[in-house]
C-alpha positions, 0 to 999 in steps of 0.5 A: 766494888760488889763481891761478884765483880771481885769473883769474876775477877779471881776466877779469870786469873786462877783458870790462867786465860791469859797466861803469857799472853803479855808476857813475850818481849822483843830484844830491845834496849831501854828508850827503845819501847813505848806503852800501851794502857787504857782501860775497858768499861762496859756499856753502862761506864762499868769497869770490866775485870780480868778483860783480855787485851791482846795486840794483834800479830804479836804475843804482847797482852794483859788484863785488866784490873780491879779498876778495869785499867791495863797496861802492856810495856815494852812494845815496840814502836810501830802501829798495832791493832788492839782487842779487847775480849771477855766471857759474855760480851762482844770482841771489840778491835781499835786498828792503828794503834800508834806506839812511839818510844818513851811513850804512852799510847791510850787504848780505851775500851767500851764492850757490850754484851754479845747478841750473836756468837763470835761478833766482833766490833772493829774500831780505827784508831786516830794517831793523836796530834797531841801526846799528853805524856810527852815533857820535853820538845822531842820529834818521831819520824817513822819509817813510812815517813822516812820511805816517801820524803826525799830523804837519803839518809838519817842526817837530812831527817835530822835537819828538818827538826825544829832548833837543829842547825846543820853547819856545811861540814855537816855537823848537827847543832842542837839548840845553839850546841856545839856539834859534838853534843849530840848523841848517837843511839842505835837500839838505845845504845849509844854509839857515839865515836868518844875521840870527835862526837861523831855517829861512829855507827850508821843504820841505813834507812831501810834498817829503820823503823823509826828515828827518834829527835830529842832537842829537849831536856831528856831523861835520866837513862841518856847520859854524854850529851849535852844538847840532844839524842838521835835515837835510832830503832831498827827493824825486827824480824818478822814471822813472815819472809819479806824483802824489798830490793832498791836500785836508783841512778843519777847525779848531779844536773846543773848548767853552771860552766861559771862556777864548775869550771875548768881551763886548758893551757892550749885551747886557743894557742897558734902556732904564731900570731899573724894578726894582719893575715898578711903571712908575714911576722910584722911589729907586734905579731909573733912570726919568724918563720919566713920560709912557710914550712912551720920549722924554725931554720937557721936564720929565723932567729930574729926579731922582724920589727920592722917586717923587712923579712931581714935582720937590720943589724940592730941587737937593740931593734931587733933582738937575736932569739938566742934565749932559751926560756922555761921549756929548755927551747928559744923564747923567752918573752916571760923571763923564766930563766931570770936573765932579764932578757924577754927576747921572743914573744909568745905564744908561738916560736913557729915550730908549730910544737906547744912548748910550755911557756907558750901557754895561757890558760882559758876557761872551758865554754862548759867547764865540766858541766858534761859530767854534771849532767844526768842525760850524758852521765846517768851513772854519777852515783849508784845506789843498791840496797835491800833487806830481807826478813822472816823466820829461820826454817825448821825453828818453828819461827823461834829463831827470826832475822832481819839483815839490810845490805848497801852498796853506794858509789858516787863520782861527787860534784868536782872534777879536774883535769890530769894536766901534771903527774905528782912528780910534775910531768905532763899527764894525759888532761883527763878529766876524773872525779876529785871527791870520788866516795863508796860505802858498802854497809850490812847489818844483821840480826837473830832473835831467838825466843828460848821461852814465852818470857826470855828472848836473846838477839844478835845484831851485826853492823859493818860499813866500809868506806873509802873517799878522797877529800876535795882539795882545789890545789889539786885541782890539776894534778888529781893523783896526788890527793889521799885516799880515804878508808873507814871501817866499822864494827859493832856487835850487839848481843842482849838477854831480855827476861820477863819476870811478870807482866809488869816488870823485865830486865835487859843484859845488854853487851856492845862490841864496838869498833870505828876505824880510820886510816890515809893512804896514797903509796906505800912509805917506800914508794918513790918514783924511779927508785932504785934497787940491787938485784943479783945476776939471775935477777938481771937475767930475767929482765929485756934490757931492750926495752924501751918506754916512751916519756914526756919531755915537753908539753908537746914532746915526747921521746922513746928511752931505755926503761932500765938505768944500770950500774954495776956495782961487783961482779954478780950485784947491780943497781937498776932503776926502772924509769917506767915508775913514775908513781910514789910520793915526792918532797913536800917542797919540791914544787913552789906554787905562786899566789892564785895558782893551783899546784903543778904536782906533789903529794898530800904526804900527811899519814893519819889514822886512829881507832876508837874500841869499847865494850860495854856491859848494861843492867837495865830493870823496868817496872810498872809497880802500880798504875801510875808509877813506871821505873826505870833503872840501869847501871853501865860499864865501859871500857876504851881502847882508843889509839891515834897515829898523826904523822908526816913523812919527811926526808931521810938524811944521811945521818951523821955522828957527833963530836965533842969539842976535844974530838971525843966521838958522842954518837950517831943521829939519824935525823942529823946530816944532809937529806938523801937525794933522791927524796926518800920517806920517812916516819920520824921517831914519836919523840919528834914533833912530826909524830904523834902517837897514843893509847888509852883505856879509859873507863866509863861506869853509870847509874841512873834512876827514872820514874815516869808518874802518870797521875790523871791530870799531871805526868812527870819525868823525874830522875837522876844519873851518876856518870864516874869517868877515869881518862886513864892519861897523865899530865905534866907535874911542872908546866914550865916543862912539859915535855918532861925531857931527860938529858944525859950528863957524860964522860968521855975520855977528854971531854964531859958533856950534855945530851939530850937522851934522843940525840943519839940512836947510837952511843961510842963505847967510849961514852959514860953516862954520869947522871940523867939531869932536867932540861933546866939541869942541862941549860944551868950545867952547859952555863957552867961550862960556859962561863965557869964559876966564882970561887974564893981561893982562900977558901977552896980551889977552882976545882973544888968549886966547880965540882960543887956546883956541878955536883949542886946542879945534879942534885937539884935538877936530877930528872925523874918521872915528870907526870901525874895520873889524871884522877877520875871525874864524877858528877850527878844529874838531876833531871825533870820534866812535867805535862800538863794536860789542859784538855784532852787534846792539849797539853803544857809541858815543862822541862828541866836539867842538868847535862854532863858530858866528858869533852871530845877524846881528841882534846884530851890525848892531843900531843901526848909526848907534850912537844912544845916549840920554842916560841911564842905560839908553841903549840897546845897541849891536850888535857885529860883533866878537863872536867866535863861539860855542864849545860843547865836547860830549861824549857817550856812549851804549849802544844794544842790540837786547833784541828782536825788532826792538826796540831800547834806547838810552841816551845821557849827554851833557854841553855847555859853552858859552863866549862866549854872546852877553851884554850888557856892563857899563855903558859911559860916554857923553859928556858924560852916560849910559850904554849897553851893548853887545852881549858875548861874556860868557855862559855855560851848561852842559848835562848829562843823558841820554836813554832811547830805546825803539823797535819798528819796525812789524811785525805790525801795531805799532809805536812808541817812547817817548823819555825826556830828563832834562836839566839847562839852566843858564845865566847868561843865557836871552837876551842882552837879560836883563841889560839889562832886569835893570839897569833894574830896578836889579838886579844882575848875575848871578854864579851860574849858574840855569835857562834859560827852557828848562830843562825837566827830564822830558820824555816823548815816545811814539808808537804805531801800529797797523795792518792792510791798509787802516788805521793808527791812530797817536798822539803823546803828549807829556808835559812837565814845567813850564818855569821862572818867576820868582814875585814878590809882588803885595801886601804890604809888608815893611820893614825889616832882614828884609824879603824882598828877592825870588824868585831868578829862574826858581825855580818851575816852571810846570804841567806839560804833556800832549798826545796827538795822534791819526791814522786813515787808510783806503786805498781805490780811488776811480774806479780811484785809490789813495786814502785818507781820513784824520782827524788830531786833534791836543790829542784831549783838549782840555787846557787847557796852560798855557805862561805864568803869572802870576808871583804866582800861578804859574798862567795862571787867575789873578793878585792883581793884579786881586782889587781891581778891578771886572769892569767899568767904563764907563771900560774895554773889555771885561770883567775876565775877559778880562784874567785868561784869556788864550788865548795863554798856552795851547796850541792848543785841539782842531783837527780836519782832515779829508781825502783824498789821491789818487794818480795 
């Protein structure tokens, strides 16, 4: 290097020309920012020093060194426009400068001296097909992707990447993965909800600048994952206003009246069967209404075999019709009341009244196609959202903000028919939605800029949720099924300080909060419920008034709407017979096989929250041109609670007794039931009630250096994850429950309790000891039987004393439990490209994944109750170590043309440590249980094959192809559970997980011109796996056929295509579009669950006895057999307008 080169260079960085240029940084977590490097040169290949580099629109810059290299960190992702400017020489710009998180976006510059002052040279940069720095399998979609794709929110961005499998309900398996391995982050955050691994925070898509889908190896700063990170950045404000406002309408648009059915009791009922139109009821017609005026009167109560218009005499031949059937009515042709008689045939006693028992479902020509139609319901769903943006006034544009607002209503894709009321009356056979959903999101952030180098933001995010949940059995009897409620809250708040150009360091702290809670009435809610009111209270009341009620199908009867009974003088009991809402016993009603239910009430109550706050340290650096490090520490603490519980009858209550007579104390739950049926939440300490909260602990370290040498870049680093679950467990597995006993004295009796016996002890009862359950079952036992004494040694009562003083001091119960302690593990990671040319690159990944299992599967059934049985329930485990995934990956990624490129990824997973459930464990006295285990196992092999063009000349697409292999012992921990009732026994061998799914093709197009873009997805999937099983038949003997391995037939294939249109155009002077999405354009009918005989969700052998209807059942066979939740979504058609401000 010459010394004028060097003078130069010293003489730019004394006159500071760039002062702060480089220096500004927006608010934004680590894996949030990509790079920008390169480097400039002069026209004789020279490298020029102390060049300016300023990416336009922002205050993002450097200079160059001594080399001619620079670099700018910390860029948001996003397309940029880059100049490079210099004393003495032309201004160059390259536009469309792609940065993409994680990543390095090559900017290099060639200047030539300046001829005429002021000249600029602008350059367009071409988005690379190939990122020569990237190590892992990972895919970006950007928010113009997100915007003209018929997508409608991240999941279905999810979906299309290669080595995703989606399960029906929803869930995301990344490279044979259970579903909660996969990570959420938002601002390189992680705002996975711990208790399922599900996305416990949502960023609506006009939020999103871009989604990031890693389902490689990935780096040391992602930590409790073992399969995969959706990272999601948002949106910034700008310096500008904008906004945009959304509106589209529509729904579902299908034909299919087979599969989305509905069936009345009375469509095709008569008043009585004149089959022969002669007038008369002869044999085999229902008629006895000789006298034409459509009553029944005296002496039309017989059975007209013979059509002589009279009674022969015979009872055999000619039965009276004295029977009275379901209804309370005459007719009895079913037998409902049980007395073997089946006089008169229905349906019709010829009264011309539809009196229930006359009744025969039959399917609707058009089941409820009607509202599956876009033409006659445009409103199915409704969608308003928007966004606006810009800076604070009066701030001098220091203070932006960018917010987003939705508002999302949809009525679903099944309905049914209000045949019944919960408490079993006929309702009015509306037809209303059954999975009815609405969200209402928000989210808002400030960012404030205290200095060039010190930038603070706040973000808010709210969503608000409420749904009802599919469930056929109340299909006709709608209000009883629960209501829904989701409620989250997140508040970010952050500090970014640049100390140099090439180093800064983020304080990150995360307020988060996702809630969910059932509800259908209030607990002491019933129908006709009873209360005591004074004499000014019944003074304010009609006493007149009167209500009309159904007393049949088809009658209906005017009552008084007040039921009184006085109880003294100025106190009164009153019932309001208008209340016909409230829960009802959950064995009230008895519904038959192939029948829907004729009323109750979905009566369990669930509801948790999962609370952290999080504090972080984040410091990266570019200590030189080649090495960039990243290091972080973490902190979080958990405020977690779930409440299960199921409402039951209240009894009476009673007291006990002890066998002299002696009076022990009062039970609740003991005694008869109270009629009528009133709710109640039992004590936690039963087995219908579940209740926890914990506070577990979270602290981490990593360390990440990206080297980035000429011709090998390298991801290297390591993580330290410490977890404290804050939770006990059981000291002795043959009693868990660790429950305490009571040894007492009474005044003629002493006995044993168990403590939550009584709520209430008698005065007269002293409590002598607090013994084991083992101390009570031996001492009882001494009661019992007595003792074996020798008398030439001690009396019967010395003997009995010392045993029972021996039991007390063996057995004497104490505190059965201990604290769980912490887990820790540490994860090297690595991952090496290659590049092979300057458009092709070989990248090579490896890894270690740690993850702590589902908070569900370490707090379930925290009183640890177990019944005495030989499947008595499962026990949570707070401590299971943490998962383990050992990842390996290598792939070839290669430009073939112009702006299209090929990816070929192999990648294998071993997974240890899989949450399973134990082996039988032996419960004292009697009964086994098992308990949550590290015991599973499962390994994923296969490849992915990526072919991708960028939009240019007005096409774009890609086509992703995985073949993968997805085996495992267990799909989910509950299996081996579910296997041991079955009397089945454990698996050794390894076999298809539930989502293993071998073949999956993905594609995607786009086309467009100036003002419109047509895009498609198209999905096609090959059947996930089933277990087959016989319906019928029976095999005996040494041959016989012992069953089907599980998962060893697939279900039929998948196939989906998806399709978007959108025109541009100025509405009143404002940027517009109107756009259509279809997704399912061809109405496909796929298959996602099955019947296990048949293979197929069309049909099943099961029901090739039964009738298609029966007066006993509701609704019709054909219901059963064609289910519309084992399908996927029909056609649904949105239709809309977005608007620019």
């Amino acid at each position: 290097m010459n010394y004028s080169r060097y003078l130069i260079y010293q003489i730019v960085k004394k006159t500071k020309l760039f002062t702060h240029i480089f220096i500004l940084l927006q608010f934004l977590y680590a894996g949030t920012t990509g790079k920008i490097s390169g480097k400039v040169v002069d026209e004789n290949n020279q490298p020029l020093i102390g060049c300016n580099i300023i990416v336009k629109g922002t205050s993002y810059g450097a200079a160059t060194n001594l080399e001619g290299e620079y670099f700018i960190i910390n860029v948001p992702p996003g397309t940029y426009n880059i100049s490079a400017s210099m004393i003495g020489y032309g201004t160059v710009t390259i536009e469309g400068t792609q940065v993409i998180v994680d990543l390095t976006a090559k900017s290099d510059f060639s200047l030539k001296p300046e001829t005429i002052a002021g000249e600029e040279i602008i350059v367009t940069a071409e988005k690379p097909t190939v990122r020569l720095d990237q190590t892992s399998m990972s895919a970006v979609v950007s928010s113009e992707d997100i915007e003209n794709l018929p997508v409608t929110d991240i999941g279905d961005i999810i979906e299309l990447q290669a080595g995703i499998v989606r399960d029906p309900n929803g869930g995301f398996h990344v490279r044979g993965g259970r579903s909660s391995e996969v990570s959420f982050w938002v601002d390189g955050v992680a705002t996975t909800d711990s208790y399922d691994g599900s996305s416990g925070l949502e960023v609506e898509n006009a939020g999103i600048q871009e989604v990031q889908v890693i389902s490689g190896t990935f780096n040391a700063e992602y930590g409790q994952a073992m399969s995969g990170i959706v990272n999601v950045v948002t949106k910034d404000g700008g310096e500008n206003f904008e906004g945009n406002l959304d509106f589209y309408s529509g729904g579902y648009h299908s034909s299919h009246s087979d599969l989305y059915s509905l069936s009345s009791p009375f469509s095709n009922w008569e008043s009585f069967t004149d089959i022969n139109g002669d007038g008369n009821w002869d044999y085999g017609e229902i008629l006895y209404d000789l006298n034409n005026n459509g009553t029944w009167d005296e002496g039309e109560i017989y059975w007209d075999r013979n059509g002589n218009q009279s009674w022969d005499g015979d009872e055999g031949s000619e039965p009276l019709n004295d029977d009275v059937g379901y209804d309370g009515y005459l007719g009895d042709y079913y037998d409902y009341n049980g007395d073997g008689k089946t006089t008169q045939p229905s349906p019709g006693e010829g009264n011309g009244r539809m009196d229930w028992g006359e009744h025969e479902f039959s399917l609707d020509k058009n089941g409820y196609t009607k509202y599956l139609n876009i033409f006659e319901n445009i409103f199915q769903q409704t969608n308003l959202s928007g966004s606006l943006s810009g800076p604070v006034p009066l701030l001098n544009k220091r203070l932006t903000f960018y917010s987003t607002f939705r508002y999302y209503q949809s009525s679903g894709r099944y309905y049914g028919r209000k045949l019944f009321t919960p408490t079993g009356n006929f309702s009015d056979e509306t037809i209303v939605p059954l999975s009815p959903y609405s969200k209402l999101s928000g989210q808002f952030k400030l960012t404030y800029k205290i200095r060039p180098d010190i930038k603070t933001s706040y973000t808010g995010y709210i969503t608000e949720k409420s749904y009802k949940n599919y469930d056929s059995y109340y299909k006709y009897n709608p209000d009883g099924l629960l209501q829904h409620f989701e409620s989250d809250q997140s508040h970010m708040l952050s500090l970014t300080h640049s100390i140099n150009q090439s180093t800064f360091y983020e304080l990150k702290y995360l307020d988060f909060s996702s809630g969910y809670n059932q509800s259908l009435y209030d607990i002491n809610d019933v129908p006709n419920a009873s209360r005591i009111i004074d004499q000014s209270e019944l003074d304010a009341l009609n006493l007149n008034d009167s209500i009309q009620v159904r007393m049949g199908y088809d009658i209906f009867k005017n009552i008084p709407r007040y039921d009184l009974d006085s109880l003294n003088e100025n106190m009164y009991q009153i019932i309001d017979m208008s209340d016909q809402s409230g829960y009802v016993a959950s064995d009230e009603f008895i519904t038959p096989a192939w029948s829907f239910g004729i009323g109750g009430t979905q009566n369990g109550r669930f509801s948790r929250n999962t609370s952290f706050k999080q504090l972080k340290f984040d410091i990266s650096s570019q200590i030189n041109p080649t090495h960039f490090i990243k290091a972080g520490i973490l902190y979080k603490v958990y405020d977690i609670w779930a409440d299960d519980k199921f409402l039951n009858y209240k009894t009476v209550g009673e007291w006990s007794v002890t066998q002299n007579g002696d009076t022990l104390g009062y039970n609740p739950l003991a005694g008869a039931r109270m009629n009528p049926f009133t709710p109640i939440i039992n004590p936690t300490y039963t087995s219908e009630h579940d209740y926890f909260r914990a506070s577990p602990k979270e602290f981490s370290l990593f360390i990440q250096d990206k080297i980035e040498l000429d011709e090998l870049i390298i991801n290297a680093g390591t993580r330290f994850d410490y977890f404290d679950p804050d939770w006990k467990v059981p000291t002795n597995d043959q009693l868990p429950g660790n429950l305490k006993y009571y040894l007492t004295k009474t005044q003629n009796d002493t006995t044993v309790f168990w403590e939550h016996d009584f709520s209430l002890l008698h005065d007269d009862v002293t409590i002598i000891d607090s013994i084991t359950q083992q101390g009570a079952v031996s001492i009882e036992n001494l009661f019992t039987t007595g003792v074996e004494y020798d008398s030439t040694v001690e009396s019967y009562t010395q003997a009995f004393d010392r045993q029972l003083y021996t039991y007390r001091d063996s057995f004497r119960w104490g505190y059965g439990y201990k604290t769980v302690k912490p887990s820790y593990q540490i994860s090297p990671r690595i991952g090496i490209a290659y590049p092979i040319t300057d458009k092709g690159v070989i990248h090579v990944s490896y890894g270690h994944f740690f993850q702590v299992p589902n908070f569900s599967f370490l707090y379930e059934n925290p009183e640890f109750e177990i019944t005495n049985n030989n499947n008595g329930g499962i026990l949570g485990n707070a401590d299971l170590k943490p998962e383990k995934t050992v990842m390996y990956e290598i792939g070839f990624k290669q430009e073939i043309a112009y702006r299209t490129a090929i990816d070929l990824t192999i990648f294998y997973r071993d997974t240890r440590d899989w949450v399973g459930i134990s082996t039988a464990i032996k419960k004292y006295p009697v009964g086994n249980y098992r308990k949550y285990e590290n015991k599973d196992y499962a390994n994923t092999r296969g490849f992915t094959l990526v072919l991708d063009r960028q939009f240019t000349g007005g096409f774009g697409g890609g086509v992703d192809y995985t073949w993968m292999i997805a085996e495992g012992t267990y799909s989910n921990p509950q299996d081996a559970y579910f296997d041991a009732q079955d009397n089945q026994a454990p698996r050794l061998n390894m076999l298809p997980l539930d989502w293993d799914q071998t073949h999956t093709l993905n594609f995607r197009t786009t086309f467009g011109g100036k003002n419109w873009i047509i895009s498609s997805i198209g999905k096609l999937w090959t059947g996930k796996p089933y277990t087959p099983e016989f319906k019928t038949g029976v095999v005996s003997g040494s041959g016989a056929f012992a069953g089907f391995a599980d998962n060893s037939e697939r279900k039929p294939n998948i196939f989906d295509l998806d399709i978007r249109a959108s025109y541009s155009l100025s509405l009143l002077g404002l940027k517009s579009n109107l756009y259509c999405n279809i997704y399912n354009l061809l109405d496909i009918r796929n298959e996602f669950s099955v019947w296990n005989d048949t293979g197929r969700s069309t049909y099943t052998l099961t029901a090739k006895d039964v009738s298609l209807t029966d007066p006993g059942r509701i609704g019709h066979l054909n219901e059963h057999l064609l289910r519309p939740d084992w399908y996927g979504e029909p056609r649904r058609v949105n239709i809309g307008i977005n608007v620019s401000l």
